[in-house]
PQR file with spaces between the fields and no chain letter, atoms N, CA, C, O and H, PARSE charges and radii, in Angstrom:
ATOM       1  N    UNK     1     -27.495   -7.382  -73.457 -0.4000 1.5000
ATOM       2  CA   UNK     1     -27.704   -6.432  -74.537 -0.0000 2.0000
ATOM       3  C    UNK     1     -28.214   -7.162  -75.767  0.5500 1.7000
ATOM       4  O    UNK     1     -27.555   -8.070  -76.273 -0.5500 1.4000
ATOM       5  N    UNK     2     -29.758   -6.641  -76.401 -0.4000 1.5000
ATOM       6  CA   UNK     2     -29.746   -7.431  -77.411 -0.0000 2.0000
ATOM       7  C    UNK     2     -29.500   -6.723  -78.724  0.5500 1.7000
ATOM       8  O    UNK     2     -30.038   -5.637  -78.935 -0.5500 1.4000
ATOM       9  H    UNK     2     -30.293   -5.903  -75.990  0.4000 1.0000
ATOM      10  N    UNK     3     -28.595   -7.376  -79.744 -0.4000 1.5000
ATOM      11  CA   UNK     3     -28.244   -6.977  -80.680 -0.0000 2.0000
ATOM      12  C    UNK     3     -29.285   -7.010  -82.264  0.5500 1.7000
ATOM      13  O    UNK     3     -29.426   -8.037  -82.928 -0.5500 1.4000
ATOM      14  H    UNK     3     -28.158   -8.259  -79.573  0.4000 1.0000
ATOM      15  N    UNK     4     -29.749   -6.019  -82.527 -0.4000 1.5000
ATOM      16  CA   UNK     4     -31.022   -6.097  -83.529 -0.0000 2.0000
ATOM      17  C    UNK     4     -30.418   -6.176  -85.156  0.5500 1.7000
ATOM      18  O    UNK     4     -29.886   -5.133  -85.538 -0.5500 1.4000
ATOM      19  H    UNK     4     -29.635   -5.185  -81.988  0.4000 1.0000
ATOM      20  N    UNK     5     -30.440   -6.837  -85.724 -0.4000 1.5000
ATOM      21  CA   UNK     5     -30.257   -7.045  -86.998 -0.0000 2.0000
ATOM      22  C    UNK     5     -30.984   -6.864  -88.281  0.5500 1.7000
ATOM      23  O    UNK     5     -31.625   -7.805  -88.749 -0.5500 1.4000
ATOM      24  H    UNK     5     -30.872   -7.684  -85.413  0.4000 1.0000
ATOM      25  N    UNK     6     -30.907   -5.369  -89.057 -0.4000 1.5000
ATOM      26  CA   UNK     6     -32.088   -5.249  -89.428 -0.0000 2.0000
ATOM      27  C    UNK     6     -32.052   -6.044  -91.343  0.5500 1.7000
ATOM      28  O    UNK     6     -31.151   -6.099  -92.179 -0.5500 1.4000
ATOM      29  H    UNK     6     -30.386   -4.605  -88.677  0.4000 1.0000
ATOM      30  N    UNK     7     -33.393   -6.491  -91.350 -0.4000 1.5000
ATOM      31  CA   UNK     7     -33.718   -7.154  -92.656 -0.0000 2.0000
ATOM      32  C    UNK     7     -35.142   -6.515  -93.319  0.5500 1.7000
ATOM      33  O    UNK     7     -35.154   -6.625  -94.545 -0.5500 1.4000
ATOM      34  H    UNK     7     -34.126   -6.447  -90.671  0.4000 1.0000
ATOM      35  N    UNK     8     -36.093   -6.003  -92.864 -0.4000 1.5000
ATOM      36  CA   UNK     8     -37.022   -5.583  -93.030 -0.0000 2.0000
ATOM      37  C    UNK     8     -37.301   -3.817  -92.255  0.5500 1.7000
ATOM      38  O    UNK     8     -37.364   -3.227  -91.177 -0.5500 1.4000
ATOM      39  H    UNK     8     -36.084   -5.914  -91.868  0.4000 1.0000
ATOM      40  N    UNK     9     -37.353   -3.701  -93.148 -0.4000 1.5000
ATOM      41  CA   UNK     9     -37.218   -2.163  -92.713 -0.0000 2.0000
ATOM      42  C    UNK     9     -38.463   -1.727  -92.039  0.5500 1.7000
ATOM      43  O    UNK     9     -38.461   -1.180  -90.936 -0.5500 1.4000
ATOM      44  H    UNK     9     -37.302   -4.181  -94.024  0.4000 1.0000
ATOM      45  N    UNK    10     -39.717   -2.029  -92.856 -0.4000 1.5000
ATOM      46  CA   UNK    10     -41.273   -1.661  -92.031 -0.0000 2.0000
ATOM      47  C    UNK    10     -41.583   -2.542  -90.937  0.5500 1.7000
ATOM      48  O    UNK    10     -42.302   -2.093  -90.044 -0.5500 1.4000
ATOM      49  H    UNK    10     -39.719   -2.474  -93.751  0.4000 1.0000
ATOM      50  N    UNK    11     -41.147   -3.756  -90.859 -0.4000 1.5000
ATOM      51  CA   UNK    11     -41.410   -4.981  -90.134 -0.0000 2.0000
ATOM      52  C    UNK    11     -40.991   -3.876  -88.879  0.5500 1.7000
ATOM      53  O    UNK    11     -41.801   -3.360  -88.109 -0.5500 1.4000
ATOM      54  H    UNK    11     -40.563   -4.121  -91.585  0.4000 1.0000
ATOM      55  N    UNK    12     -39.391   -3.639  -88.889 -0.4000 1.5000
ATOM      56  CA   UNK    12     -38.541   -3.021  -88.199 -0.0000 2.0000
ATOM      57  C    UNK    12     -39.128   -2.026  -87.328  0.5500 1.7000
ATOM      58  O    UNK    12     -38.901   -1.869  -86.128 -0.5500 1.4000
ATOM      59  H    UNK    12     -38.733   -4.057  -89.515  0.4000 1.0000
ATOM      60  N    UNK    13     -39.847   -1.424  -88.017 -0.4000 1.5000
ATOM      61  CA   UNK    13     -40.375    0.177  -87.631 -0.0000 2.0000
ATOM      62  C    UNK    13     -41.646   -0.206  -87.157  0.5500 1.7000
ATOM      63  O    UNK    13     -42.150    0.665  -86.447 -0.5500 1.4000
ATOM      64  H    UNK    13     -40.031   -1.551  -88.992  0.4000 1.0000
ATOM      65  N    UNK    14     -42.582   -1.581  -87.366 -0.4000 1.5000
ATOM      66  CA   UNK    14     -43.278   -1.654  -86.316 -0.0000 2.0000
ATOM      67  C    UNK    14     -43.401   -1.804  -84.888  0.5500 1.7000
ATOM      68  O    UNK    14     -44.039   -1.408  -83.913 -0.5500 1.4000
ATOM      69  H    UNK    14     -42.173   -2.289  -87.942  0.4000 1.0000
ATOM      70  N    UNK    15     -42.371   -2.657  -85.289 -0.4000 1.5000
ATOM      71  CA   UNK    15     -41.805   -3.577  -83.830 -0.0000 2.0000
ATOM      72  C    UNK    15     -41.276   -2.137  -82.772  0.5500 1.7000
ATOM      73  O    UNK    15     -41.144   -2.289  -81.558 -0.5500 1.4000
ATOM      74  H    UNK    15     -41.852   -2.979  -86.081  0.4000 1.0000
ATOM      75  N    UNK    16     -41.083   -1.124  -83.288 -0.4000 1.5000
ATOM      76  CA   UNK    16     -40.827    0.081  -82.736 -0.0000 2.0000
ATOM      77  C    UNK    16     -41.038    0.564  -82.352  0.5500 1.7000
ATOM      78  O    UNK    16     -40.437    1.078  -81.409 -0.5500 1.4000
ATOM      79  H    UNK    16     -41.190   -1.001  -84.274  0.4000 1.0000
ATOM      80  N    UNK    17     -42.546    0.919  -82.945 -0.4000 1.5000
ATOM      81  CA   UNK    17     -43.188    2.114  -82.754 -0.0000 2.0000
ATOM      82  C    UNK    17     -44.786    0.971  -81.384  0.5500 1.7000
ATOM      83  O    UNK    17     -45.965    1.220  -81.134 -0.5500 1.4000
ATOM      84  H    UNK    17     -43.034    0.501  -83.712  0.4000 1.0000
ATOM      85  N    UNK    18     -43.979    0.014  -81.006 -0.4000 1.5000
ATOM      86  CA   UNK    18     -44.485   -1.042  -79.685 -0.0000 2.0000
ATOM      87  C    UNK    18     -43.978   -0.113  -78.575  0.5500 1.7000
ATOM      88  O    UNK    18     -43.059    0.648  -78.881 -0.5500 1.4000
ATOM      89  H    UNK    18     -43.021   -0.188  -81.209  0.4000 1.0000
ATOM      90  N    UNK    19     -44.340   -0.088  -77.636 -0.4000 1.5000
ATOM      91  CA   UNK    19     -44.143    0.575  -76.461 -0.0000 2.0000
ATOM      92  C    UNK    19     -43.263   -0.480  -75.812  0.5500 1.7000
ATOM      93  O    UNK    19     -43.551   -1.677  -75.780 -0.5500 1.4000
ATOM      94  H    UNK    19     -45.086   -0.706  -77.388  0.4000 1.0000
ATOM      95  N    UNK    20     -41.854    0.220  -75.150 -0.4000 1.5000
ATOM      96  CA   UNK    20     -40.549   -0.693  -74.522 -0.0000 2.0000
ATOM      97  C    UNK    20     -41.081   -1.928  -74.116  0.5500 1.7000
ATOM      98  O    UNK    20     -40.834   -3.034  -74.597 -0.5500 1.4000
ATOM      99  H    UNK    20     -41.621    1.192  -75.175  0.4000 1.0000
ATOM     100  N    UNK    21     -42.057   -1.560  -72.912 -0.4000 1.5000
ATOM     101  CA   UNK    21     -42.308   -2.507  -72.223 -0.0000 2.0000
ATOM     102  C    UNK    21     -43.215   -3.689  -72.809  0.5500 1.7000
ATOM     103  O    UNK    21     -43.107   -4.801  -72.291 -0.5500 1.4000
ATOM     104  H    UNK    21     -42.258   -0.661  -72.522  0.4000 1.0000
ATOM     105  N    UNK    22     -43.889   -3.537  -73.614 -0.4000 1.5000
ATOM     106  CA   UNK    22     -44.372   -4.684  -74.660 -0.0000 2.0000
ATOM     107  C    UNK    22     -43.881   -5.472  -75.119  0.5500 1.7000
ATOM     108  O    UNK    22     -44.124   -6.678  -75.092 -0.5500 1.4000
ATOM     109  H    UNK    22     -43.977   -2.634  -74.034  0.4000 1.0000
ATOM     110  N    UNK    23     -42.724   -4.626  -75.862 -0.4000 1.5000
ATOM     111  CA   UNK    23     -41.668   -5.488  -76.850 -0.0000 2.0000
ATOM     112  C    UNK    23     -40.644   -6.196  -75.873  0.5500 1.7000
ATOM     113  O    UNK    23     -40.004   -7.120  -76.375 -0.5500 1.4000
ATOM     114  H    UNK    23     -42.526   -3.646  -75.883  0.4000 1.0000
ATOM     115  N    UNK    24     -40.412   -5.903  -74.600 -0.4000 1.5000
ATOM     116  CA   UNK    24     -39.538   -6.392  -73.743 -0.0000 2.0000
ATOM     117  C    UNK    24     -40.241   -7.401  -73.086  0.5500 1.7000
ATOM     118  O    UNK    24     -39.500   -8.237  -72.570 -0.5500 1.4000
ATOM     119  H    UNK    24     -40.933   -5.152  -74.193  0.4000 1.0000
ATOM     120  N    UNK    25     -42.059   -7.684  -72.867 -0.4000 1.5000
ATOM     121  CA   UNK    25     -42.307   -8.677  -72.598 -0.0000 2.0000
ATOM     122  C    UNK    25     -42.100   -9.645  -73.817  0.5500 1.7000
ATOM     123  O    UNK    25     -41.878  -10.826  -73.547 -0.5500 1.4000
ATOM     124  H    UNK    25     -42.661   -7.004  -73.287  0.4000 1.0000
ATOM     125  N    UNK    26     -42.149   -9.278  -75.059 -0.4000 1.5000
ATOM     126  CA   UNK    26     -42.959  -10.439  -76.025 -0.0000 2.0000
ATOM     127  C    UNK    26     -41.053  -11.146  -76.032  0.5500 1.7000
ATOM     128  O    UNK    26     -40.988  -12.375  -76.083 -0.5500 1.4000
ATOM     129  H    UNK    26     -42.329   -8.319  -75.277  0.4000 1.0000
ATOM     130  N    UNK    27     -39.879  -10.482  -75.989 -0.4000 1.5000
ATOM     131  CA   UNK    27     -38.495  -10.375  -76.015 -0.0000 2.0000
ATOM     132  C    UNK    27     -38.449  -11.642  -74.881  0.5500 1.7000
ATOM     133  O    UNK    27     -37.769  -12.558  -75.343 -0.5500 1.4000
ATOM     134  H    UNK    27     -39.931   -9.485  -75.948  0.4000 1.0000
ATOM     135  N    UNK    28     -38.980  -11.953  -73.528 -0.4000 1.5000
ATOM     136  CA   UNK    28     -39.141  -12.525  -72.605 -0.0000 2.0000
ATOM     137  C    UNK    28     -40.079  -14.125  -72.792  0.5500 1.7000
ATOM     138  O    UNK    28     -40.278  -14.828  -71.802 -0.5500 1.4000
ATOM     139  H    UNK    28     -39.532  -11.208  -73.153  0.4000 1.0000
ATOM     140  N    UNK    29     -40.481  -14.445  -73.904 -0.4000 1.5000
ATOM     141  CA   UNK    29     -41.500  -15.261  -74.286 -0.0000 2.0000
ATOM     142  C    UNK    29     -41.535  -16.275  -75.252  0.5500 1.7000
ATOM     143  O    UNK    29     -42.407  -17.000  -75.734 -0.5500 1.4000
ATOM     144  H    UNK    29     -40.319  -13.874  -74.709  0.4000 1.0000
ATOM     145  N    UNK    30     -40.308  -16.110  -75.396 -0.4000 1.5000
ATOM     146  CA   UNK    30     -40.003  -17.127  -76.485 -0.0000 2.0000
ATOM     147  C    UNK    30     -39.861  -18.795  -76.124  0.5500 1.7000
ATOM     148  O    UNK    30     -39.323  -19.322  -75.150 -0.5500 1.4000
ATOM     149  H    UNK    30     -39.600  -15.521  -75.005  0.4000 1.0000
ATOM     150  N    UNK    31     -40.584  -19.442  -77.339 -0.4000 1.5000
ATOM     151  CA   UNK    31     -40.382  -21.031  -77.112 -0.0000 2.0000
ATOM     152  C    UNK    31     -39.203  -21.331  -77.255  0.5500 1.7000
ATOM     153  O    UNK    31     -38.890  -20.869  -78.351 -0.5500 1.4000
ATOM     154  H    UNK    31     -41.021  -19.015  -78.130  0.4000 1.0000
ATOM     155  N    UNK    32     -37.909  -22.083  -76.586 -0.4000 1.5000
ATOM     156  CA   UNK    32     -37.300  -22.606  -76.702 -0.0000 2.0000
ATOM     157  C    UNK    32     -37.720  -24.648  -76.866  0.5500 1.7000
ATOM     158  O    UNK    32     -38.478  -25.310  -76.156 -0.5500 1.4000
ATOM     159  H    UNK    32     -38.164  -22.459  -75.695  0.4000 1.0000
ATOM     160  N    UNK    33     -36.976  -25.048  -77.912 -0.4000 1.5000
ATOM     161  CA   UNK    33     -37.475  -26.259  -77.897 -0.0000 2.0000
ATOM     162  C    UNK    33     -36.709  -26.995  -77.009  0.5500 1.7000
ATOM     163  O    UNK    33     -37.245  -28.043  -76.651 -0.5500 1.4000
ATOM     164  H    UNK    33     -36.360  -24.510  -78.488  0.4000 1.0000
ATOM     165  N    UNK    34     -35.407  -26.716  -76.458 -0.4000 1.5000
ATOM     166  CA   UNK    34     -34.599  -27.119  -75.230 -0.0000 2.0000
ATOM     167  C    UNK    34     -34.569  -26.954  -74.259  0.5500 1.7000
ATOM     168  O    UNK    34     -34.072  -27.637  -73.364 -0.5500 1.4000
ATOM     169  H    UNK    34     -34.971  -25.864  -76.749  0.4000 1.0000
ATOM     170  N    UNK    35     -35.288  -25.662  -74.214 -0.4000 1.5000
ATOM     171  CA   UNK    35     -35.025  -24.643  -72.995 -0.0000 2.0000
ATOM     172  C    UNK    35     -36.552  -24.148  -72.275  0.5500 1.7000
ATOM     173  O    UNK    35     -36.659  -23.547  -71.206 -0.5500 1.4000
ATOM     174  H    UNK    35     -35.692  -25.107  -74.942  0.4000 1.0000
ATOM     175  N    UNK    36     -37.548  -24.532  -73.076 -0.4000 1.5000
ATOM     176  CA   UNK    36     -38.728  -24.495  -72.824 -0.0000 2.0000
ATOM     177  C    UNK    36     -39.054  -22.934  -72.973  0.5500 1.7000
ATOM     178  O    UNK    36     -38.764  -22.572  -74.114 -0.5500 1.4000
ATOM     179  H    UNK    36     -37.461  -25.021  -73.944  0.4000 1.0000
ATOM     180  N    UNK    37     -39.537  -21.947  -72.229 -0.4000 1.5000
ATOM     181  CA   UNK    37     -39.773  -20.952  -72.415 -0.0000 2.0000
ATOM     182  C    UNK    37     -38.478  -19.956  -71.883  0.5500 1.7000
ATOM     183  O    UNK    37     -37.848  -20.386  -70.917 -0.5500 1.4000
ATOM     184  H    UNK    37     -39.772  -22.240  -71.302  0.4000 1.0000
ATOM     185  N    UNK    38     -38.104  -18.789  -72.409 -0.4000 1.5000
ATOM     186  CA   UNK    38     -36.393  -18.049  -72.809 -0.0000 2.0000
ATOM     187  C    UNK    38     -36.618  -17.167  -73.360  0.5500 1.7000
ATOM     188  O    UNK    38     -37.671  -16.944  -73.958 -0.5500 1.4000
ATOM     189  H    UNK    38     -38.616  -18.440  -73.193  0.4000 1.0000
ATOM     190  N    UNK    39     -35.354  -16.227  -73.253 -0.4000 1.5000
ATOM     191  CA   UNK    39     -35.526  -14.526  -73.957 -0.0000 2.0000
ATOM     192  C    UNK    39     -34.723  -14.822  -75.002  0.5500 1.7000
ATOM     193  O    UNK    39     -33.664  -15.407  -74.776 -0.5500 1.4000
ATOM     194  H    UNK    39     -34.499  -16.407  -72.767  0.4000 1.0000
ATOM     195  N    UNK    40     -35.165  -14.397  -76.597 -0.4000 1.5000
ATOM     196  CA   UNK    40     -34.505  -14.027  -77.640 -0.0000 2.0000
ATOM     197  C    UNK    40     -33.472  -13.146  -77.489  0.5500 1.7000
ATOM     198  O    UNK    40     -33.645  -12.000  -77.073 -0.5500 1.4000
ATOM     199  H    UNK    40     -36.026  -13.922  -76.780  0.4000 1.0000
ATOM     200  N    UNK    41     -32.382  -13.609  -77.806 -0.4000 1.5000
ATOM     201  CA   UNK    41     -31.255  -12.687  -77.731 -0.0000 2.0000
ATOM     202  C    UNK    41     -30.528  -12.456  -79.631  0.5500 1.7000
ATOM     203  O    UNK    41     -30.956  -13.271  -80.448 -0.5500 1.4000
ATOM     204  H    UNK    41     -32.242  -14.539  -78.145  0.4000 1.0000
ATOM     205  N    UNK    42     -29.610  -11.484  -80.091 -0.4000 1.5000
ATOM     206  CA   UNK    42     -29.064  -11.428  -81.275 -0.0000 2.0000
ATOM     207  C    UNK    42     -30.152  -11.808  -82.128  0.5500 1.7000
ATOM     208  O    UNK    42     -30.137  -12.935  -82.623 -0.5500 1.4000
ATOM     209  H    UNK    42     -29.262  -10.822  -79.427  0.4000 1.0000
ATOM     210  N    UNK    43     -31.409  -10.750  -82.444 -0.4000 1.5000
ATOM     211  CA   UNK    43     -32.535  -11.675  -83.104 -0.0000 2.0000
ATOM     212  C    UNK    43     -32.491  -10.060  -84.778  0.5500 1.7000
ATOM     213  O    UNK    43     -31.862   -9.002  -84.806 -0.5500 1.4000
ATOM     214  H    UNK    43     -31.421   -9.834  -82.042  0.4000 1.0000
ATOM     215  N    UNK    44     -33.063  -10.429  -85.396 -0.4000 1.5000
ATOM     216  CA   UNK    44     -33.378   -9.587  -86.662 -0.0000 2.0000
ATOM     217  C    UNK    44     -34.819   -9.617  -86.433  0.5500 1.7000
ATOM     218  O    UNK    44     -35.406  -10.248  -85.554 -0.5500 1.4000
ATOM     219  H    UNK    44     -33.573  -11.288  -85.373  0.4000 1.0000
ATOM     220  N    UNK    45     -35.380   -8.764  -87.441 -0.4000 1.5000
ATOM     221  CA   UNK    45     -36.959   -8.143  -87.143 -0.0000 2.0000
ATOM     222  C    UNK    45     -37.264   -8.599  -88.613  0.5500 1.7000
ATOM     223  O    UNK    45     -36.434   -8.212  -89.436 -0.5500 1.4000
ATOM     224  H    UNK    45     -34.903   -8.252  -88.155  0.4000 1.0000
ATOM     225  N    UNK    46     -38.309   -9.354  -89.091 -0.4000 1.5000
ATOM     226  CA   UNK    46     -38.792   -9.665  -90.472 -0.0000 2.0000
ATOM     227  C    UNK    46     -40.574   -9.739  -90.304  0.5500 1.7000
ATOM     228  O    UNK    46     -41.440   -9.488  -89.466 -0.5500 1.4000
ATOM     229  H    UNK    46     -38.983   -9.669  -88.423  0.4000 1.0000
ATOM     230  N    UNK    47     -40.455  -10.196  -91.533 -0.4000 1.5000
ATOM     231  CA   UNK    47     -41.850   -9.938  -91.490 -0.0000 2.0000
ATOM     232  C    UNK    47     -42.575  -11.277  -92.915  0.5500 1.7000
ATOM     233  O    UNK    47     -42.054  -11.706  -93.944 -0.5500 1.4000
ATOM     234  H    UNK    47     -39.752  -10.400  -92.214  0.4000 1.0000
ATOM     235  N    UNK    48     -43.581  -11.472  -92.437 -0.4000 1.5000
ATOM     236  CA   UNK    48     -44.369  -12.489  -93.610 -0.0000 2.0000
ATOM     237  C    UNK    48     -45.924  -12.467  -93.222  0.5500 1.7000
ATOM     238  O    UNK    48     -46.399  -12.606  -92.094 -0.5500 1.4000
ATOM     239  H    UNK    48     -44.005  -11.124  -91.601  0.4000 1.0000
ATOM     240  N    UNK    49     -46.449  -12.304  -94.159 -0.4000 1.5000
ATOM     241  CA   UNK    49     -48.114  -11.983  -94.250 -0.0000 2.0000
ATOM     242  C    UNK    49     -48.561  -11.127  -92.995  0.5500 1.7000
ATOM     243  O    UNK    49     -49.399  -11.453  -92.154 -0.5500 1.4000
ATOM     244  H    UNK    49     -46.063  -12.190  -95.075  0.4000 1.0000
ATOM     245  N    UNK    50     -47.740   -9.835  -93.057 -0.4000 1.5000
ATOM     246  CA   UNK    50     -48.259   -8.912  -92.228 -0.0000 2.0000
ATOM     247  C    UNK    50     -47.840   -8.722  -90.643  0.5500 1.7000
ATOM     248  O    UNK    50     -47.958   -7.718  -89.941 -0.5500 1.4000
ATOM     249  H    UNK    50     -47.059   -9.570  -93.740  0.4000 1.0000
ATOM     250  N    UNK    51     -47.235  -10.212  -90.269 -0.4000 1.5000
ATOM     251  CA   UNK    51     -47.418  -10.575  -88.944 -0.0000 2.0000
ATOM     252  C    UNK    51     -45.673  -10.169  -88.884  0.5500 1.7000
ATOM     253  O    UNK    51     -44.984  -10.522  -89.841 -0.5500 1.4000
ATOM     254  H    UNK    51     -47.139  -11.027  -90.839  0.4000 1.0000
ATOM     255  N    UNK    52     -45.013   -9.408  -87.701 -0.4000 1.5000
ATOM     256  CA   UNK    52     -43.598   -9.614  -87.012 -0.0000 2.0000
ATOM     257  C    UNK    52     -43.325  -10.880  -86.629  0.5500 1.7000
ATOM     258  O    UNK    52     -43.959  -11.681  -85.943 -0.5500 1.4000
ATOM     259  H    UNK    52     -45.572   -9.121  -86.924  0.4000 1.0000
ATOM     260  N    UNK    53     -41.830  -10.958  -87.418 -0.4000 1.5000
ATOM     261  CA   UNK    53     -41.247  -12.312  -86.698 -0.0000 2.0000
ATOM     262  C    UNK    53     -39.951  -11.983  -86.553  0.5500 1.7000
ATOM     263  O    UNK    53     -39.240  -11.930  -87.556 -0.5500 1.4000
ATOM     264  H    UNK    53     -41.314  -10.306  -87.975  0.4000 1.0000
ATOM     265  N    UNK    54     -39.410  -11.696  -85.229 -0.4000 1.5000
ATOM     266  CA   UNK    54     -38.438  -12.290  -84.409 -0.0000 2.0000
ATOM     267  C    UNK    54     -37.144  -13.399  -84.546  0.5500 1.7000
ATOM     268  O    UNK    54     -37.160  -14.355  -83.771 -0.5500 1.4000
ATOM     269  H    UNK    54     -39.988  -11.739  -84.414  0.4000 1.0000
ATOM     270  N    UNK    55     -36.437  -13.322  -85.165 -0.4000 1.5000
ATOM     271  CA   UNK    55     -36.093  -14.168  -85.798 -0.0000 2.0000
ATOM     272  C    UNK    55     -34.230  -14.084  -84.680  0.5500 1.7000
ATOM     273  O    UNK    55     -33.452  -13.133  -84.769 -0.5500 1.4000
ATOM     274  H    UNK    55     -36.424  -12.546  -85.795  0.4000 1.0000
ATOM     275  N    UNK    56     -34.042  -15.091  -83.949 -0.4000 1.5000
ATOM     276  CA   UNK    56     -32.793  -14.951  -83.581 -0.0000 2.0000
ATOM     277  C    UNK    56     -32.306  -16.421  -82.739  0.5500 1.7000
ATOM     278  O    UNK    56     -32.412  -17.551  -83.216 -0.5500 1.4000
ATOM     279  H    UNK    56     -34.673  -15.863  -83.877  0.4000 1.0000
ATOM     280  N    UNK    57     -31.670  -16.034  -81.173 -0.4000 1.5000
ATOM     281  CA   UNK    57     -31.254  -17.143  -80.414 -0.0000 2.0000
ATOM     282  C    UNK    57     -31.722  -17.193  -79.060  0.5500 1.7000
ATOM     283  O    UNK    57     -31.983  -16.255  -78.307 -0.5500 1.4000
ATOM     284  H    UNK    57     -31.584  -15.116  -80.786  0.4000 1.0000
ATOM     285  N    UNK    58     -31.789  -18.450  -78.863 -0.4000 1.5000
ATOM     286  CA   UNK    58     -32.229  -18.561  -77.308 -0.0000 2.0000
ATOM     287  C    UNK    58     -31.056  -18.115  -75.965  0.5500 1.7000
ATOM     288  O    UNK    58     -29.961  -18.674  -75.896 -0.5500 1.4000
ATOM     289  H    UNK    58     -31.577  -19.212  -79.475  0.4000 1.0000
ATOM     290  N    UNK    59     -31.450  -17.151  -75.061 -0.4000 1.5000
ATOM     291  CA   UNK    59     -30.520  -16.618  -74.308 -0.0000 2.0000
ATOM     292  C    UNK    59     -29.861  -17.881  -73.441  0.5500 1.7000
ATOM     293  O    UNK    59     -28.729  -17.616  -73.038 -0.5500 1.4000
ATOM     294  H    UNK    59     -32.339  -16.698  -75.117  0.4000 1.0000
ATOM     295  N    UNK    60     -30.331  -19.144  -73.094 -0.4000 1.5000
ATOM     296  CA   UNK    60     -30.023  -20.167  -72.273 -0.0000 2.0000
ATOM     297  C    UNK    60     -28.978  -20.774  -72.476  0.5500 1.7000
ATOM     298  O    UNK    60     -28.037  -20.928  -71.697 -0.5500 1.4000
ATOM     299  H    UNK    60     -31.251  -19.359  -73.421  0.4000 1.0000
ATOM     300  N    UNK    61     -29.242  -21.584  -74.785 -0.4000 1.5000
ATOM     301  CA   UNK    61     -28.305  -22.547  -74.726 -0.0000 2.0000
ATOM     302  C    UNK    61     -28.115  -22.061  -76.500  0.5500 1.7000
ATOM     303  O    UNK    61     -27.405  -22.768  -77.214 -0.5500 1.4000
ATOM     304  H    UNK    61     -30.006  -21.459  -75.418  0.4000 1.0000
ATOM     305  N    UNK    62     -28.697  -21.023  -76.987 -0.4000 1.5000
ATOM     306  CA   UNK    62     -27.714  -20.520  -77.887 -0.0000 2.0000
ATOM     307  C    UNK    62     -28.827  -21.240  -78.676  0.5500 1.7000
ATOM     308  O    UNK    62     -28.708  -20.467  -79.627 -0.5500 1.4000
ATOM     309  H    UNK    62     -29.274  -20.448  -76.407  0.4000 1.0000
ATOM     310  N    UNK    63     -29.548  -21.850  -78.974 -0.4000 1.5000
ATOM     311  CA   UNK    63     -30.558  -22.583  -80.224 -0.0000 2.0000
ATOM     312  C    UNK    63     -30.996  -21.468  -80.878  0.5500 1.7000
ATOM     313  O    UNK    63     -30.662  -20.428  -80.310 -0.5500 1.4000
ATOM     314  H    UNK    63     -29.645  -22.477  -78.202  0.4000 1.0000
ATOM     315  N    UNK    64     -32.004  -21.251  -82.469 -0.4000 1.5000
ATOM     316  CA   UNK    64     -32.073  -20.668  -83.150 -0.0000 2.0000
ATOM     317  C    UNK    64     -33.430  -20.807  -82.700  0.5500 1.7000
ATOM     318  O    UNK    64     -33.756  -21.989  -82.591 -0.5500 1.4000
ATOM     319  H    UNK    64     -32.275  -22.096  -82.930  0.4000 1.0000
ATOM     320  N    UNK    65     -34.410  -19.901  -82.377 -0.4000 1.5000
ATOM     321  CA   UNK    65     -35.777  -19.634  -81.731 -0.0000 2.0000
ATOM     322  C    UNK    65     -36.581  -17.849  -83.040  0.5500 1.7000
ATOM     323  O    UNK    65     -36.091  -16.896  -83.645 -0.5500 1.4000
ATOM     324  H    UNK    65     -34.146  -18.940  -82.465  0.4000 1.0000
ATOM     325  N    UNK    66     -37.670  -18.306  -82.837 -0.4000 1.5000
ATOM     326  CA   UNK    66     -38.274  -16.847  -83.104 -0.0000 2.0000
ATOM     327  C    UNK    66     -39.721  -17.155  -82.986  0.5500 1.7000
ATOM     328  O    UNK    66     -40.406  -18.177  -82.937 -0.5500 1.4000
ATOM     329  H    UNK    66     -38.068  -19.081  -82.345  0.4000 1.0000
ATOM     330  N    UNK    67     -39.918  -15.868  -82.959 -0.4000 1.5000
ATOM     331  CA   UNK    67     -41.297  -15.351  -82.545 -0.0000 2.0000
ATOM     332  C    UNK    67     -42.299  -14.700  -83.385  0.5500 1.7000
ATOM     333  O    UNK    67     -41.826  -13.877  -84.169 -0.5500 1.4000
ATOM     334  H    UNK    67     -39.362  -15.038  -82.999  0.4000 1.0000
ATOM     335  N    UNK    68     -43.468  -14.850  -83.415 -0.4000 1.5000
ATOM     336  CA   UNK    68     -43.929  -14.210  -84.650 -0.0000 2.0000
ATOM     337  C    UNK    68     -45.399  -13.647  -83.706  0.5500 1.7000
ATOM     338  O    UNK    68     -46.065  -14.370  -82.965 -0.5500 1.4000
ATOM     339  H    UNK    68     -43.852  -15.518  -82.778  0.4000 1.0000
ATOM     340  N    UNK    69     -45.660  -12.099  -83.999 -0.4000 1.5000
ATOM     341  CA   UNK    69     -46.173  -11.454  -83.134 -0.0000 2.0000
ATOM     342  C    UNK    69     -47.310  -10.816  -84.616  0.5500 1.7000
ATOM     343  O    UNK    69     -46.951  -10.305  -85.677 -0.5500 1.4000
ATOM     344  H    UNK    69     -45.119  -11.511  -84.600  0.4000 1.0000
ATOM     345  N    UNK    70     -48.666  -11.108  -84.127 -0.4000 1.5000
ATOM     346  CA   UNK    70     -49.799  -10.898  -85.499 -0.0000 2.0000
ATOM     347  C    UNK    70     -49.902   -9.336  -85.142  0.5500 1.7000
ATOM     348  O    UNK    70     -50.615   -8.594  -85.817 -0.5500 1.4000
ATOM     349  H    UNK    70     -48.958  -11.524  -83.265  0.4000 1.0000
């Protein structure tokens, strides 16, 4: 279950208005620097120069990972 933490409210509502299965691949894609590639788990939705970023933990070994989707 991933737990969404919200900080950005429009960031939020983009990442939303993504179709499940999109957001559940990009959710699936994350760099882990330990773990190599891993699903974001407990992540918040933000945002900086327009672009979504993902901001949470790696499902493997718990490291702090995010994603930033243009």
């Amino acid at each position: 279950m991933v737990t969404i933490k919200q900080t950005d409210e429009l960031a939020l509502k983009r990442w939303q208005a993504m179709p499940a299965d999109i957001r559940k691949r990009l959710e699936d894609n994350v760099f882990c620097s330990n773990c190599g590639v891993t699903t974001i788990v407990n992540y918040h939705v933000d945002s900086s120069d327009f672009a979504i970023i993902l901001k949470g933990y790696c499902q493997k070994c718990n490291k702090e990972v995010a994603r930033v989707i243009d």
